[in-house]
PDB file of N, CA, C and O in Angstrom:
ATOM      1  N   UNK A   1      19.795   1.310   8.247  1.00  0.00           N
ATOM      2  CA  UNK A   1      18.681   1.354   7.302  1.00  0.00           C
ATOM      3  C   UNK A   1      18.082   2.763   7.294  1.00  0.00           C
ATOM      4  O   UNK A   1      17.654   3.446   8.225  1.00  0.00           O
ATOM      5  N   UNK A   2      18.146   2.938   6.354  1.00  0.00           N
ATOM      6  CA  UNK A   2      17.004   4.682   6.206  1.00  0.00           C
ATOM      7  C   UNK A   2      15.854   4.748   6.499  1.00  0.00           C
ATOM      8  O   UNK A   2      15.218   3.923   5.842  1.00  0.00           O
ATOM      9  N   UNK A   3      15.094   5.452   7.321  1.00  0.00           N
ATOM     10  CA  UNK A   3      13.463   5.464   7.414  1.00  0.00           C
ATOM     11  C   UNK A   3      12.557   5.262   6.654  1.00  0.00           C
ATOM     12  O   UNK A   3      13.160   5.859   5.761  1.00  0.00           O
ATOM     13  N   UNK A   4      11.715   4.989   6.206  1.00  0.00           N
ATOM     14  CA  UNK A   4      10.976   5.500   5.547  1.00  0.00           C
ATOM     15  C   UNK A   4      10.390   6.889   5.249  1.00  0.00           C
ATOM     16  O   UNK A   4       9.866   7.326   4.225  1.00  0.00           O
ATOM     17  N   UNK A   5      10.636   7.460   6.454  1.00  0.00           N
ATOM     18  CA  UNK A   5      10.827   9.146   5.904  1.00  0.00           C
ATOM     19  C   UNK A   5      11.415   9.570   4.702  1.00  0.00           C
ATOM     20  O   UNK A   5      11.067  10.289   3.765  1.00  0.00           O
ATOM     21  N   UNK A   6      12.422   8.903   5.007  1.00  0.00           N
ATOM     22  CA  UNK A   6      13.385   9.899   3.833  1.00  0.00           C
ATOM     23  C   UNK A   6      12.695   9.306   2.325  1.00  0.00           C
ATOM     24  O   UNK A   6      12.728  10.071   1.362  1.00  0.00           O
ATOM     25  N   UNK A   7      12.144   8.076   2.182  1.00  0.00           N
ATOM     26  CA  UNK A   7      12.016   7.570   0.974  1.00  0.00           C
ATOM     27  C   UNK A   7      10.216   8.220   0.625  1.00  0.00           C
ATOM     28  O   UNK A   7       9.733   8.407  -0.492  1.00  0.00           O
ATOM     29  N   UNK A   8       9.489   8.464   2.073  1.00  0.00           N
ATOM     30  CA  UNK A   8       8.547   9.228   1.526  1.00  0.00           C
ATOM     31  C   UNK A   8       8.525  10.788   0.718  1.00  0.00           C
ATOM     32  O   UNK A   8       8.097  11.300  -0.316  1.00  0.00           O
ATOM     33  N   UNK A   9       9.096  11.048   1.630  1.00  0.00           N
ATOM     34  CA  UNK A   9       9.378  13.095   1.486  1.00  0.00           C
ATOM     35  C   UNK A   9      10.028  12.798  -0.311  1.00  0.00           C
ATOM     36  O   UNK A   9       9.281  13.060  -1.253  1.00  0.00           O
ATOM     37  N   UNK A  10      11.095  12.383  -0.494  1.00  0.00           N
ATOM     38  CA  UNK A  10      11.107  11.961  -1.900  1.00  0.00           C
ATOM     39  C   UNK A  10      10.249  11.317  -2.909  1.00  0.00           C
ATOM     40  O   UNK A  10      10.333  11.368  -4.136  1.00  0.00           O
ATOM     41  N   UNK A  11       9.362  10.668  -2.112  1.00  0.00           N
ATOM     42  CA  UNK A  11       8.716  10.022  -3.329  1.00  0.00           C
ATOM     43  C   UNK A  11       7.054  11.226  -3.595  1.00  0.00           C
ATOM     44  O   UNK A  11       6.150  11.191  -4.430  1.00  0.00           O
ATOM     45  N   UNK A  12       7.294  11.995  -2.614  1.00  0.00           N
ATOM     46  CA  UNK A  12       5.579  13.251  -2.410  1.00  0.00           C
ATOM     47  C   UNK A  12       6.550  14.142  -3.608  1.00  0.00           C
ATOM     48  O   UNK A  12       6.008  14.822  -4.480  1.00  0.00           O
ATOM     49  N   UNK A  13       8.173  13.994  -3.468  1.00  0.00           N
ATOM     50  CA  UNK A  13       8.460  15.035  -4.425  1.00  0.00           C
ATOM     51  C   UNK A  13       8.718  14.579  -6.038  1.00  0.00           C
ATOM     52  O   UNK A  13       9.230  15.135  -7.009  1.00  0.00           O
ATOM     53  N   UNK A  14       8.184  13.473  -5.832  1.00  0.00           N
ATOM     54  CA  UNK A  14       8.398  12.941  -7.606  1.00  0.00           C
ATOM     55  C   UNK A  14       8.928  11.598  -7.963  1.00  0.00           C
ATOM     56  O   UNK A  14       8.701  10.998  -9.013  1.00  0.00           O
ATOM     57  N   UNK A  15       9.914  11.060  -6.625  1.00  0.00           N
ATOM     58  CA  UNK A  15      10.979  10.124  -7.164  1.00  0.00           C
ATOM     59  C   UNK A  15      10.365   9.019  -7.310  1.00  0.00           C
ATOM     60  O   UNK A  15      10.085   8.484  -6.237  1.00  0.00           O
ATOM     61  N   UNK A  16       9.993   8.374  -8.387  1.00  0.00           N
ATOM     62  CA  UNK A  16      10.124   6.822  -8.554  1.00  0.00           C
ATOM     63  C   UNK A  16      10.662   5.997  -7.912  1.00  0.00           C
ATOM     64  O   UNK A  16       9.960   5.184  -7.310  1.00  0.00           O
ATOM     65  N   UNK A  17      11.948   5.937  -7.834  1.00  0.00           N
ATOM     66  CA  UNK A  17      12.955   5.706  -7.330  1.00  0.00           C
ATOM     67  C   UNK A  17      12.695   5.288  -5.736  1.00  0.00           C
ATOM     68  O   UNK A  17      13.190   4.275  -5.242  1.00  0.00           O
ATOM     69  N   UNK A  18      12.040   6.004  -5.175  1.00  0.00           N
ATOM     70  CA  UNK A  18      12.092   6.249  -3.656  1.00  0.00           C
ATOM     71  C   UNK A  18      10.702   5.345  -3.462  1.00  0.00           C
ATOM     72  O   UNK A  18      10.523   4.559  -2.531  1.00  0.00           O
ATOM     73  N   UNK A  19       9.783   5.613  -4.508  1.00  0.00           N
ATOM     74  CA  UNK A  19       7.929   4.765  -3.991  1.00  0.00           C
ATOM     75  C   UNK A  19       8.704   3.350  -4.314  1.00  0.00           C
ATOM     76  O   UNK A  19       8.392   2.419  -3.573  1.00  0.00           O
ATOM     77  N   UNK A  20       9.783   3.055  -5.445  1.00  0.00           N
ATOM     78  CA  UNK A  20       9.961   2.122  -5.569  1.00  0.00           C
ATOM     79  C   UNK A  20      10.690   1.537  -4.108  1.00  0.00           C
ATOM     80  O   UNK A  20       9.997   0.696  -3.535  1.00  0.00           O
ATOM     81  N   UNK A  21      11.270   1.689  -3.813  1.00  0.00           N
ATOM     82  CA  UNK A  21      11.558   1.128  -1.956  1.00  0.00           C
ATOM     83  C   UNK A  21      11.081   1.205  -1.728  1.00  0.00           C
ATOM     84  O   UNK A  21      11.046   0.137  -1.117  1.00  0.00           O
ATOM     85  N   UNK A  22       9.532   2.013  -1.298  1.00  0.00           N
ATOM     86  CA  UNK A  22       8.805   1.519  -0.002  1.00  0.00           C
ATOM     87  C   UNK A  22       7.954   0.450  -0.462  1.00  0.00           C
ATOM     88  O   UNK A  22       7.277  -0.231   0.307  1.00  0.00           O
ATOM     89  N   UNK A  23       7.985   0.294  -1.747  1.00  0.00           N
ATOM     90  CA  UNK A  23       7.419  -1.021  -2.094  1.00  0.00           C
ATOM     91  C   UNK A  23       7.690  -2.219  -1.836  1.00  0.00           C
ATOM     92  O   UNK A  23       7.023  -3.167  -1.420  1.00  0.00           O
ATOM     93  N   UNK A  24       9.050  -2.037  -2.212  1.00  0.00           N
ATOM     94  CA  UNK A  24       9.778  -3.383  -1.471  1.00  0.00           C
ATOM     95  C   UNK A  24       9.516  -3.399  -0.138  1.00  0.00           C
ATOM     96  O   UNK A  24       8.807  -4.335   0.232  1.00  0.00           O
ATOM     97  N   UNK A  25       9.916  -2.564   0.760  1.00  0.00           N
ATOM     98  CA  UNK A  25       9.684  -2.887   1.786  1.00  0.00           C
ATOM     99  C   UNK A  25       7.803  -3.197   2.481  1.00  0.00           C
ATOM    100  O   UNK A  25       7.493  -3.873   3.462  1.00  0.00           O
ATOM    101  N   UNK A  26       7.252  -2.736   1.919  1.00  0.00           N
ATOM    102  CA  UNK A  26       6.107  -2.763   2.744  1.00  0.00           C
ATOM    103  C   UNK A  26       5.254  -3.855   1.459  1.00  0.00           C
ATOM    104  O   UNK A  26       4.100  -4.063   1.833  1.00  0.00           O
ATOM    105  N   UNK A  27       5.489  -4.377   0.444  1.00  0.00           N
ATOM    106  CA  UNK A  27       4.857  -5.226  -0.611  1.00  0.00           C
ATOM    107  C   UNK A  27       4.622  -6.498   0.535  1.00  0.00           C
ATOM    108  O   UNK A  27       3.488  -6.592   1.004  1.00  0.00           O
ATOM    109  N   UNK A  28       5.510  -7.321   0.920  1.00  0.00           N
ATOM    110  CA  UNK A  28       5.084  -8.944   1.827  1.00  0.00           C
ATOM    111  C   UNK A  28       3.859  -8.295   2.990  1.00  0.00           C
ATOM    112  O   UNK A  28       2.736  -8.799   2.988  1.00  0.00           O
ATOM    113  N   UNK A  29       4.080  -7.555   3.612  1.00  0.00           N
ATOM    114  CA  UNK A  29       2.886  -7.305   4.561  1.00  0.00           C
ATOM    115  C   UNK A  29       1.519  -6.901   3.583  1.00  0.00           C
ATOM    116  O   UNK A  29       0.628  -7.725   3.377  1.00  0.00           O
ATOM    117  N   UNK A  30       1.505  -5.986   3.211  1.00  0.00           N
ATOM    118  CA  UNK A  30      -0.034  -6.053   2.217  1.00  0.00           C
ATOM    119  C   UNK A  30      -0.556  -6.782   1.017  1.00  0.00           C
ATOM    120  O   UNK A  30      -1.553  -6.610   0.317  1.00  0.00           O
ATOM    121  N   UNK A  31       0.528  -7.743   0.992  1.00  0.00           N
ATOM    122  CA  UNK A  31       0.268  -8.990   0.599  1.00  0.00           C
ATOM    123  C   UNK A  31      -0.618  -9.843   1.425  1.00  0.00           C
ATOM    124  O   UNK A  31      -1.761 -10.275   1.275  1.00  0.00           O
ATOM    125  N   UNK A  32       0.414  -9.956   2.474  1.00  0.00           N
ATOM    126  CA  UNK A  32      -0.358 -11.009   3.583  1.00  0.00           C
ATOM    127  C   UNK A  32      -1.371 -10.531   4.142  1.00  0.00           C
ATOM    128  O   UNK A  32      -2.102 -11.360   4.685  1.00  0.00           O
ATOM    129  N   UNK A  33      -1.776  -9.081   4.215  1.00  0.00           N
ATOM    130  CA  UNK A  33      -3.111  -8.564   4.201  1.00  0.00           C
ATOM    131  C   UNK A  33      -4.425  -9.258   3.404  1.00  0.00           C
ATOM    132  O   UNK A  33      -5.367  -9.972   3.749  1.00  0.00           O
ATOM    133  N   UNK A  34      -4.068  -8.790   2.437  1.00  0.00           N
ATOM    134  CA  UNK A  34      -5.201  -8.920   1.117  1.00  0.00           C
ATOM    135  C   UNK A  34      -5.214 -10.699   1.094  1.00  0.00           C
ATOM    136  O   UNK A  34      -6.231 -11.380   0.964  1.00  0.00           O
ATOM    137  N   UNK A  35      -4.146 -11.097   1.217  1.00  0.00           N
ATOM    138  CA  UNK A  35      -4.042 -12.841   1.280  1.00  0.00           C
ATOM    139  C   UNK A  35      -5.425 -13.503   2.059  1.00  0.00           C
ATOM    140  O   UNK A  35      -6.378 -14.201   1.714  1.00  0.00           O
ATOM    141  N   UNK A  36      -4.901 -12.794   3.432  1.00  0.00           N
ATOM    142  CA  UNK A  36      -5.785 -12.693   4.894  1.00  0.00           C
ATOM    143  C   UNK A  36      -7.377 -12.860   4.471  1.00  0.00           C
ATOM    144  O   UNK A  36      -8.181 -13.741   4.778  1.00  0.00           O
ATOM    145  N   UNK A  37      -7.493 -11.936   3.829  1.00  0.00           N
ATOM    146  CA  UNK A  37      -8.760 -11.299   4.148  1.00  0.00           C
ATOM    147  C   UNK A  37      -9.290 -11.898   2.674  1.00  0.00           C
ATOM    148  O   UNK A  37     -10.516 -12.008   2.704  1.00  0.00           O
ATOM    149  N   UNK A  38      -8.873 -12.202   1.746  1.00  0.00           N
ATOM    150  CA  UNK A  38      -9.446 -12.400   0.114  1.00  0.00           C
ATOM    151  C   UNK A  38      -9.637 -13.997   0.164  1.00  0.00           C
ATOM    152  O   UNK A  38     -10.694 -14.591  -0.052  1.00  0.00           O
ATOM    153  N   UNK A  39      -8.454 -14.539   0.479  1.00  0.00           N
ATOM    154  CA  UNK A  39      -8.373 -15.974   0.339  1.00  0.00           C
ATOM    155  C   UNK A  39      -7.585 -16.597  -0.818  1.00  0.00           C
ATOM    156  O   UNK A  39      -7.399 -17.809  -0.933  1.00  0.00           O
ATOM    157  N   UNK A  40      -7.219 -15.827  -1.512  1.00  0.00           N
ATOM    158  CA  UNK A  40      -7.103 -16.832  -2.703  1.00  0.00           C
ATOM    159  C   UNK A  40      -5.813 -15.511  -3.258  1.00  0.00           C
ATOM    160  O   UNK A  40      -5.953 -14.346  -2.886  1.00  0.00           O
ATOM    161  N   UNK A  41      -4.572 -15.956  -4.199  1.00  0.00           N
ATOM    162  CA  UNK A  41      -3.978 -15.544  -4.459  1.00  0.00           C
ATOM    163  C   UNK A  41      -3.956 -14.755  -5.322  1.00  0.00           C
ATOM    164  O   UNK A  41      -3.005 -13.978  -5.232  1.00  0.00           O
ATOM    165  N   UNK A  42      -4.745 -14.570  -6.326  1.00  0.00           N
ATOM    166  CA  UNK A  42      -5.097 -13.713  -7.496  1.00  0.00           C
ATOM    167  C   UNK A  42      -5.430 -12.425  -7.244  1.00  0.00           C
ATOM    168  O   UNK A  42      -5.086 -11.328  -7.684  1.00  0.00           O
ATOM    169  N   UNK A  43      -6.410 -12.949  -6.182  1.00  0.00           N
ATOM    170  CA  UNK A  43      -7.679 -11.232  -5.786  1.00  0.00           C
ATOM    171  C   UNK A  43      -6.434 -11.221  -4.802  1.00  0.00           C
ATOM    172  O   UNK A  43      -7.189 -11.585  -3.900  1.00  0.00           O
ATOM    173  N   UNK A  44      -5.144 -11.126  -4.130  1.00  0.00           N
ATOM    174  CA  UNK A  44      -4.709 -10.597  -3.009  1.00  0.00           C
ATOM    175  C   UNK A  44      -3.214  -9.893  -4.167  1.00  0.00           C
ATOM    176  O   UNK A  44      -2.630  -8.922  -3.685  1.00  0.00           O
ATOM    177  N   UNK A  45      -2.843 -10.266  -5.190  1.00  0.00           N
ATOM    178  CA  UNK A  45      -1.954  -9.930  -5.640  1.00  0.00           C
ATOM    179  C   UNK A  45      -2.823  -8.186  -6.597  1.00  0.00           C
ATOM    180  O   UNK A  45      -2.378  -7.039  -6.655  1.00  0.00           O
ATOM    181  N   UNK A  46      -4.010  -8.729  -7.116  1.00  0.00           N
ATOM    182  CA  UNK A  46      -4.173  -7.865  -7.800  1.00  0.00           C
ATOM    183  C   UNK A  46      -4.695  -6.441  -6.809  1.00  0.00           C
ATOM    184  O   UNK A  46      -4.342  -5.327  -7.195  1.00  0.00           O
ATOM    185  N   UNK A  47      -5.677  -6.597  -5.333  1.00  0.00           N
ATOM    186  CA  UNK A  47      -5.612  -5.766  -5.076  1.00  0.00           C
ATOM    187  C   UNK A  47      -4.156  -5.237  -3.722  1.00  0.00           C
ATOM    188  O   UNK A  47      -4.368  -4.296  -2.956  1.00  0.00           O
ATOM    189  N   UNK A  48      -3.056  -5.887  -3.693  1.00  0.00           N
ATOM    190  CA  UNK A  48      -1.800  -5.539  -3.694  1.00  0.00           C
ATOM    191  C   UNK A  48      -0.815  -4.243  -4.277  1.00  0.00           C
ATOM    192  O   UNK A  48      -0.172  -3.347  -3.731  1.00  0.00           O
ATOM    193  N   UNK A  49      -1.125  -4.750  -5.986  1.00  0.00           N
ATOM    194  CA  UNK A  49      -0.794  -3.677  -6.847  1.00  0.00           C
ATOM    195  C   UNK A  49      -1.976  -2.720  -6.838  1.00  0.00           C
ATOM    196  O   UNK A  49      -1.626  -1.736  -7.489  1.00  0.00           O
ATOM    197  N   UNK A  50      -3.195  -2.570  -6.400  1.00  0.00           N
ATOM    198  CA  UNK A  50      -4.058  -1.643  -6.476  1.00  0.00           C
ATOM    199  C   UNK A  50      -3.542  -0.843  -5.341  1.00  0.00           C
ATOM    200  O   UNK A  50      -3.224   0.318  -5.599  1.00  0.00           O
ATOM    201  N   UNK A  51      -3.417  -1.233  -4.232  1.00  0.00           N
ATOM    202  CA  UNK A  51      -2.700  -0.902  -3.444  1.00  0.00           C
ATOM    203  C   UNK A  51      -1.701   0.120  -2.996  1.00  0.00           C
ATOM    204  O   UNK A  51      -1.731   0.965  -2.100  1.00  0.00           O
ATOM    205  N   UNK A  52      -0.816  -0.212  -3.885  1.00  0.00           N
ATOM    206  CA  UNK A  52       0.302   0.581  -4.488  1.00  0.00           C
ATOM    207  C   UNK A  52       0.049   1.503  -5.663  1.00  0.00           C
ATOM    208  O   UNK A  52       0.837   2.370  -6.039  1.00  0.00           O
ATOM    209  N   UNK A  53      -0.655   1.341  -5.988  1.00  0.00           N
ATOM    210  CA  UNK A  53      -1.354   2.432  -7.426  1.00  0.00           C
ATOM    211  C   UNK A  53      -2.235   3.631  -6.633  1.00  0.00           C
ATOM    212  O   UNK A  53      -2.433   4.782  -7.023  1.00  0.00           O
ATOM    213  N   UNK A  54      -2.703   2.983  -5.386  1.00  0.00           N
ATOM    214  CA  UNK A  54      -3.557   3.971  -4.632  1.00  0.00           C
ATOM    215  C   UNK A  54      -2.928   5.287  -3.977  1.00  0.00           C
ATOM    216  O   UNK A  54      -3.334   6.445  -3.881  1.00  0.00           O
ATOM    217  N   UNK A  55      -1.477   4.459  -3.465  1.00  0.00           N
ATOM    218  CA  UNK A  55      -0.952   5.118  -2.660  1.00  0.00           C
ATOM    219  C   UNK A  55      -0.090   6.101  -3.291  1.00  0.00           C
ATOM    220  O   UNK A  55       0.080   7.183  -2.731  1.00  0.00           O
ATOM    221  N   UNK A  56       0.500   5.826  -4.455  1.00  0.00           N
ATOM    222  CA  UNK A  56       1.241   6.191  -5.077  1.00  0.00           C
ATOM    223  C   UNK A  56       0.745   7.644  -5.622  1.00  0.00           C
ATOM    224  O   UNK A  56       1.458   8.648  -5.611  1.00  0.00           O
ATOM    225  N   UNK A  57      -0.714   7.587  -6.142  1.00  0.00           N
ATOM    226  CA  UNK A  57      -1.891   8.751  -6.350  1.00  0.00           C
ATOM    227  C   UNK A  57      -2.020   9.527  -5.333  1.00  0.00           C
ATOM    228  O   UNK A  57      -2.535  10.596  -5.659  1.00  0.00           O
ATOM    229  N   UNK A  58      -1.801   9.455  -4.368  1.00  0.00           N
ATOM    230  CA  UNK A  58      -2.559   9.705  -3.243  1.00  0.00           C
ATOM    231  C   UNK A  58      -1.304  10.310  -1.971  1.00  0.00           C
ATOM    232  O   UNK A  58      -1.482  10.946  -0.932  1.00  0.00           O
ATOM    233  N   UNK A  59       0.370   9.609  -2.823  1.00  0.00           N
ATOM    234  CA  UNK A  59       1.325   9.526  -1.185  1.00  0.00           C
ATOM    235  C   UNK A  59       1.461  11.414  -1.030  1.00  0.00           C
ATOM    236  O   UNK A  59       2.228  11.855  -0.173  1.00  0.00           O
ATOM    237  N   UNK A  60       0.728  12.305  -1.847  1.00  0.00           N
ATOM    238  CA  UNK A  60       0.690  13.688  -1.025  1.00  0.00           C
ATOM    239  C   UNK A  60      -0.078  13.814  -0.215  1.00  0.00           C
ATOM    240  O   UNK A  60       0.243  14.717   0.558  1.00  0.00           O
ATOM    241  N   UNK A  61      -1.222  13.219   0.085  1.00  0.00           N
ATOM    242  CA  UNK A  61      -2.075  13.401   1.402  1.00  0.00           C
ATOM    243  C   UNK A  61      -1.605  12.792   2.815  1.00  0.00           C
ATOM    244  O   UNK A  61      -2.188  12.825   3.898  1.00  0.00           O
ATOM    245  N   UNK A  62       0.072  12.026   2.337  1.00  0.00           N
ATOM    246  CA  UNK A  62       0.508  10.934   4.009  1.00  0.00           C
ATOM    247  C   UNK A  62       0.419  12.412   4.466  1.00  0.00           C
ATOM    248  O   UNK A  62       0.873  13.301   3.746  1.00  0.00           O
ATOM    249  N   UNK A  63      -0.261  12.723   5.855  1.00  0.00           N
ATOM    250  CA  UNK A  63       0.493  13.608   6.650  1.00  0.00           C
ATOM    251  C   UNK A  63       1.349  12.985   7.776  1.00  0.00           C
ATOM    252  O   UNK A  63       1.681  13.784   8.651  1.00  0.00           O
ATOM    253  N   UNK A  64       1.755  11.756   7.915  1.00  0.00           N
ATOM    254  CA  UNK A  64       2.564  11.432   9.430  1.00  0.00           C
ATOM    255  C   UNK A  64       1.923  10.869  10.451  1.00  0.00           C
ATOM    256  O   UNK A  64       2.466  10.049  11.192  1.00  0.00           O
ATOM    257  N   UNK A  65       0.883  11.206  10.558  1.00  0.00           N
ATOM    258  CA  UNK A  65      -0.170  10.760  11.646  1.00  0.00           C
ATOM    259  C   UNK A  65      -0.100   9.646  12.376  1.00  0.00           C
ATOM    260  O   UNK A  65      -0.175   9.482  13.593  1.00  0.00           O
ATOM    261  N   UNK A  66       0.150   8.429  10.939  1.00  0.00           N
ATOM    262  CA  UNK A  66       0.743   7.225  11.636  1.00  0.00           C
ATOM    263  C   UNK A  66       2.000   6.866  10.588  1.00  0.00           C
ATOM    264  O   UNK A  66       2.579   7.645   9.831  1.00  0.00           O
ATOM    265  N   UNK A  67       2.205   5.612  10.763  1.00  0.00           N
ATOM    266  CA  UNK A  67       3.306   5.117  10.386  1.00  0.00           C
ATOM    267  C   UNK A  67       2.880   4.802   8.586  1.00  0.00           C
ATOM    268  O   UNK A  67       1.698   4.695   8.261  1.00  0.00           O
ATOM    269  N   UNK A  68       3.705   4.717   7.835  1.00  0.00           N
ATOM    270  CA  UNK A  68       3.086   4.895   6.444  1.00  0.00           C
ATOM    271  C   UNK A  68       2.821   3.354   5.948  1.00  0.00           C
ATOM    272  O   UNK A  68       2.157   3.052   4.955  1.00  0.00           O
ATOM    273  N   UNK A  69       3.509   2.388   6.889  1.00  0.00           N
ATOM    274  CA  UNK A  69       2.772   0.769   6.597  1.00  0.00           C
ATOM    275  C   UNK A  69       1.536   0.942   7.163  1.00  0.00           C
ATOM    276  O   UNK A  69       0.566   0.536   6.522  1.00  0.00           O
ATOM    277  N   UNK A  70       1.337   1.554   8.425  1.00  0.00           N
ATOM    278  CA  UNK A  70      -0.148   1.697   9.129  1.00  0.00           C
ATOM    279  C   UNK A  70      -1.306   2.410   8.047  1.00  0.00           C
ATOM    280  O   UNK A  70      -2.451   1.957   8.026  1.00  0.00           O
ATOM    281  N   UNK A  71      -0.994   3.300   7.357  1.00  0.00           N
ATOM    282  CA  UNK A  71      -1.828   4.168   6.283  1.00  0.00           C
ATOM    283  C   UNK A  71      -1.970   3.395   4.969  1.00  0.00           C
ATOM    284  O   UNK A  71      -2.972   3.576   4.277  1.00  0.00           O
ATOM    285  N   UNK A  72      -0.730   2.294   4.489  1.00  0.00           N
ATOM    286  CA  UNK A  72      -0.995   1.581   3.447  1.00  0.00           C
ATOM    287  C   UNK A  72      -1.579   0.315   3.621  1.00  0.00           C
ATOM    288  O   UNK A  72      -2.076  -0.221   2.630  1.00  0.00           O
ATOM    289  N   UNK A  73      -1.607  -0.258   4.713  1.00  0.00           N
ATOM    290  CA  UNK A  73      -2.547  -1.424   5.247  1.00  0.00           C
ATOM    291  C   UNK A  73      -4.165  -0.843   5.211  1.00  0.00           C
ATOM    292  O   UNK A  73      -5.102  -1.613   5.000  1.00  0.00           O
ATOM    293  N   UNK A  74      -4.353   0.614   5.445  1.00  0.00           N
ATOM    294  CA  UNK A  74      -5.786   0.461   5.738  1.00  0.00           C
ATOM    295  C   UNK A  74      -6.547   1.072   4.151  1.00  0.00           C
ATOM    296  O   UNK A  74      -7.759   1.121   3.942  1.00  0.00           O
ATOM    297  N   UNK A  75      -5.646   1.416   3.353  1.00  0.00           N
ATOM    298  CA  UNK A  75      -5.855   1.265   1.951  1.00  0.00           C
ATOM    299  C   UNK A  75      -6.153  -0.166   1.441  1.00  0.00           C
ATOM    300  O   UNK A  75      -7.060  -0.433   0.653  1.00  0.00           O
ATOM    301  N   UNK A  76      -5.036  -1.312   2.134  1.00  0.00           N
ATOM    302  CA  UNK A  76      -5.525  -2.495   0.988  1.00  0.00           C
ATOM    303  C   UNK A  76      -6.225  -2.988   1.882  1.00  0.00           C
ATOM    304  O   UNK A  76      -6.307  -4.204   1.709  1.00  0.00           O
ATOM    305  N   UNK A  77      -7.076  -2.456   3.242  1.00  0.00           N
ATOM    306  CA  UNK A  77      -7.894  -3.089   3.900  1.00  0.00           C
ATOM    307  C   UNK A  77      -9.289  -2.552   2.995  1.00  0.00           C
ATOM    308  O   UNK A  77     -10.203  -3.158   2.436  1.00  0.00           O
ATOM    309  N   UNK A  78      -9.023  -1.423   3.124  1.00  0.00           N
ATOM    310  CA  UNK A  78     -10.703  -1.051   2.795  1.00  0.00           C
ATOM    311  C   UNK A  78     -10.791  -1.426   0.668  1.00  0.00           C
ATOM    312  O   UNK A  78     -11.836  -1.371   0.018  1.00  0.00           O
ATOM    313  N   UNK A  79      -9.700  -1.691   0.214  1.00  0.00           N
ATOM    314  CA  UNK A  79     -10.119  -2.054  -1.035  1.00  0.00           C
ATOM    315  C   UNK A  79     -10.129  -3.680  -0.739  1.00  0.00           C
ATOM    316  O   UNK A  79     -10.642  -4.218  -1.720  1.00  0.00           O
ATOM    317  N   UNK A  80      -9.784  -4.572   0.165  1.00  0.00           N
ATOM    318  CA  UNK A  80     -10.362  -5.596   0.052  1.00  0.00           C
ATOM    319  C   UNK A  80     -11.685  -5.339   0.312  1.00  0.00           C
ATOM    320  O   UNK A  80     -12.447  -5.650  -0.603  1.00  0.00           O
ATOM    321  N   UNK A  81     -12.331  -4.711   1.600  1.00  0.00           N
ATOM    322  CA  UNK A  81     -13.477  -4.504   1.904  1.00  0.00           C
ATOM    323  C   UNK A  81     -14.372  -4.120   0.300  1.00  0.00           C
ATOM    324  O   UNK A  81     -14.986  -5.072  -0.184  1.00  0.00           O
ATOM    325  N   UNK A  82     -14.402  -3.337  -0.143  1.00  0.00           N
ATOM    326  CA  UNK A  82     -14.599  -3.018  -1.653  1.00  0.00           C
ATOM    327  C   UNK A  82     -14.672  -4.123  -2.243  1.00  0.00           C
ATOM    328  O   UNK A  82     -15.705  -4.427  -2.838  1.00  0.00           O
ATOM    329  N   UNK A  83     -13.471  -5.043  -2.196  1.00  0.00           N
ATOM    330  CA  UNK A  83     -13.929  -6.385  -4.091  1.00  0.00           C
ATOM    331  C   UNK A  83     -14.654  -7.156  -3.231  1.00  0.00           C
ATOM    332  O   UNK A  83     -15.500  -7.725  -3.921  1.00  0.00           O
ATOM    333  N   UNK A  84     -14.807  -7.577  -1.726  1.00  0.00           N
ATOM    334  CA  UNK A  84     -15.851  -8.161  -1.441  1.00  0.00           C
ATOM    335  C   UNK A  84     -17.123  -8.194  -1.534  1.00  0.00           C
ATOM    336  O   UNK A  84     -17.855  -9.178  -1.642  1.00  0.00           O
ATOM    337  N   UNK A  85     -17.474  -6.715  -1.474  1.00  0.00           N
ATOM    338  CA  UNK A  85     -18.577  -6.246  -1.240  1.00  0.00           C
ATOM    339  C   UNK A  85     -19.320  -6.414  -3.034  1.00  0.00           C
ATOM    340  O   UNK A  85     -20.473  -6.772  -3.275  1.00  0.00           O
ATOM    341  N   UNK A  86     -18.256  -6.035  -4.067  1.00  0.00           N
ATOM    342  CA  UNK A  86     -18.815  -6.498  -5.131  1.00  0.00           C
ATOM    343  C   UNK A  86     -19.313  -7.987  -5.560  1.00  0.00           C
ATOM    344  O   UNK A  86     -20.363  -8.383  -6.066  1.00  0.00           O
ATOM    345  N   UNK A  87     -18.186  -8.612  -5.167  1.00  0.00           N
ATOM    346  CA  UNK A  87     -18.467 -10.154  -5.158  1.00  0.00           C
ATOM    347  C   UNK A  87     -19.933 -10.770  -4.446  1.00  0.00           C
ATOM    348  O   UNK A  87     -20.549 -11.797  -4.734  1.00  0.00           O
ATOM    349  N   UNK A  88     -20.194  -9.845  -3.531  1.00  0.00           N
ATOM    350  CA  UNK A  88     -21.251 -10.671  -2.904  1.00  0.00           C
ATOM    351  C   UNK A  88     -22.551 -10.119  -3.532  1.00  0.00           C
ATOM    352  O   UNK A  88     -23.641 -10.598  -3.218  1.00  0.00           O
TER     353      UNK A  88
END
């Protein structure tokens, strides 16, 4: 299996192609994140794809630091934190 390295460094350089795998791979866990923490399937799918829209904006700031499921979990953590905070 290829790292996710290789599919990041490609996807900071443009590729579709490449964000599109780490999607697949890392989509069921920040699913079951947002699932976790939202409750209900709608608000965990939609901020899922927010998720991925975030990161996708944003995958030039990964510096490595941690693991890039570890950096995209605490994206759809703190935007669950976010639609809660509206909701209430």
């Amino acid at each position: 299996m290829i790292p996710d390295d290789v599919y990041i460094q490609k996807a900071i350089e443009g590729s579709d192609e490449a964000f599109d795998e780490l999607i697949k791979r890392h989509h069921p866990k920040i699913y079951e994140i947002a699932h976790r923490m939202l409750g209900n399937q709608r608000d965990a799918e939609r901020i899922t794809h927010a998720s991925f829209l975030a990161a996708r904006k944003h995958i030039k700031d990964f510096q490595g630091r941690t693991a890039f499921g570890t950096w995209l979990s605490r994206i759809a953590k703190n935007l669950c934190l976010q639609h809660q905070q509206t909701k209430a």
